[in-house]
KOLPA-156348 format. One line per 8 residues: number of its first residue (from 1); their letters; for each residue z, y, x of C-alpha. Coordinates in nm, 4 decimals, padded with zeros to 6 digits. Each point is the difference from the previous one (the first is absolute). Layout:
<atoms>
NUM) A) Z,Y,X ~ ...
</atoms>
This chain:
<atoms>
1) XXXXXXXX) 15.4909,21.1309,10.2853 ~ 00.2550,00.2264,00.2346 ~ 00.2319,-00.1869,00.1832 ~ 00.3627,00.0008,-00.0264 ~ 00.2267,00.1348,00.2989 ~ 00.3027,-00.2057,00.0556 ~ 00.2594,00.2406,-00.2245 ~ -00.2573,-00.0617,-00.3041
9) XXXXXXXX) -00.1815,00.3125,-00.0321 ~ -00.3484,-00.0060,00.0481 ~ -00.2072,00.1075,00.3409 ~ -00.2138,00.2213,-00.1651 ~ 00.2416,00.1902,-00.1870 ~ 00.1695,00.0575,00.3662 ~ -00.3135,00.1145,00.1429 ~ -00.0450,00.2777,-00.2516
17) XXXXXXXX) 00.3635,00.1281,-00.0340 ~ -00.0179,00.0217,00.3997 ~ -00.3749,00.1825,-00.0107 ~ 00.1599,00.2364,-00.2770 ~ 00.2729,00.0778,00.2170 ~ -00.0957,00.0174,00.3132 ~ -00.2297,00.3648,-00.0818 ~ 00.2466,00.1005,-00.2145
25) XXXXXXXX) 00.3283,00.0171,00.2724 ~ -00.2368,00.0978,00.3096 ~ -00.1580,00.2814,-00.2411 ~ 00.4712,00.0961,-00.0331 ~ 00.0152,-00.0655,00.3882 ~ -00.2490,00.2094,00.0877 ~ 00.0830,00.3025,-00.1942 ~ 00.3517,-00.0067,00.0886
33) XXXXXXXX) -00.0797,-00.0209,00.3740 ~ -00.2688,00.3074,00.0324 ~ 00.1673,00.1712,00.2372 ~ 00.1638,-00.1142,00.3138 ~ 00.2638,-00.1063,00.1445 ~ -00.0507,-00.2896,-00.1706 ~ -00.2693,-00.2864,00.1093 ~ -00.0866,-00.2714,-00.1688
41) XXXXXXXX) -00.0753,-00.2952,00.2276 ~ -00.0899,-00.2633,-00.2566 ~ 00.0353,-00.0823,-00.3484 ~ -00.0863,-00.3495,-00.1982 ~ 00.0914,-00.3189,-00.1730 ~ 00.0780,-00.3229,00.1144 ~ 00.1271,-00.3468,-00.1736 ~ -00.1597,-00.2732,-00.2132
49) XXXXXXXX) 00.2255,-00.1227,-00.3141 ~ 00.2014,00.3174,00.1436 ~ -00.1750,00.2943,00.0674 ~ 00.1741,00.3259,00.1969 ~ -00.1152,00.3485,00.0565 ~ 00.1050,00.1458,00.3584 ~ -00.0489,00.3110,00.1232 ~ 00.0668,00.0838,00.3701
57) XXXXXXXX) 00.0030,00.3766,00.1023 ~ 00.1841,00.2609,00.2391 ~ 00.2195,00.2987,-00.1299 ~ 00.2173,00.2260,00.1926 ~ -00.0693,-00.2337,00.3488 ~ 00.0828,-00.2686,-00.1798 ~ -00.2009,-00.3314,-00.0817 ~ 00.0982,-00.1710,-00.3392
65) XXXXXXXX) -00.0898,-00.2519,-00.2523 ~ -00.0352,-00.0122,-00.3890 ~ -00.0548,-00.3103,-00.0988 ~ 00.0307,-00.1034,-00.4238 ~ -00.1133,-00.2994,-00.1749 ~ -00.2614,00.0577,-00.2351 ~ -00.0442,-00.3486,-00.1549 ~ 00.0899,-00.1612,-00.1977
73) XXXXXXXX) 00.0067,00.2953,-00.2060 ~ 00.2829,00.1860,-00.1416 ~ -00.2247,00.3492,-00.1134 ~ -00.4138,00.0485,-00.0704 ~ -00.1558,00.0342,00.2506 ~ -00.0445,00.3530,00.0075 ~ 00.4036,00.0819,-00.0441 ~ 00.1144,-00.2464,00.2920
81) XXXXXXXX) -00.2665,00.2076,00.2135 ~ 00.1711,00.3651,-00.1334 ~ 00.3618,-00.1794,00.0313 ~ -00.1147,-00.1537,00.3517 ~ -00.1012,00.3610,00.1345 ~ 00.2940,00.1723,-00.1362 ~ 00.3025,-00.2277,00.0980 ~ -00.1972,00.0936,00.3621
89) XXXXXXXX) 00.0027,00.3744,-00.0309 ~ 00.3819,-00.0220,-00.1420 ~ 00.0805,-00.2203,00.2684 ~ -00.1774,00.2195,00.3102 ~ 00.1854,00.3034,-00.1724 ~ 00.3111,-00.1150,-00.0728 ~ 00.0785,-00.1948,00.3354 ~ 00.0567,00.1134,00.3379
97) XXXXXXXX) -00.1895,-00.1526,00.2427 ~ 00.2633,-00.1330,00.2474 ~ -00.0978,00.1104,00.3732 ~ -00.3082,-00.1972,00.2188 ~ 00.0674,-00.2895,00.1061 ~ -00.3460,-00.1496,00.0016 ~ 00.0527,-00.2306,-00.3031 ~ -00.1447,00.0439,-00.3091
105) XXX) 00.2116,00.0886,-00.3026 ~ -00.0322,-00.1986,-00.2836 ~ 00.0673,00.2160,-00.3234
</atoms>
């Protein structure tokens, strides 16, 4: 029998949501971020009963941070990954980057 997490969903059912969409928004990451000048330094979840995605990268000289909860849910699996990747390109492309200061930029 699965155990229960503390918001009442069950472990398992965490576990695969995050292994579904963990492939699916590093498969969006990487295909938006072929070509330089944009590096991506690290990307991954972290959380128990709440569980974030965070993605730390440098564009344009600067450092920044995405960072989204993923669970509990509010899409499939596969949709929060395409919604997770695409709020990132829209926010890259529709920002400026304020000049260096050495901090990272959360977006």
């Amino acid at each position: 029998m699965s155990e229960l997490a503390a918001d009442g969903t069950d472990r398992d059912e965490r576990i695969r949501y995050i292994a579904a969409f963990l492939p699916a928004a590093w498969g969006g990451i990487n295909a938006m971020f072929t070509h330089p000048p944009c590096d991506i330094e690290s990307f991954g979840v972290d959380g128990d009963d709440t569980v974030h995605a965070t993605t730390v990268g440098q564009y344009q000289e600067r450092r920044w941070r995405f960072r989204r909860q993923i669970w509990p849910p509010a899409h499939p699996a596969m949709l929060a990954a395409q919604l997770y990747t695409t709020s990132l390109e829209e926010r890259l492309n529709m920002r400026k980057l304020p000049p260096g200061s050495g901090d990272v930029i959360d977006l």
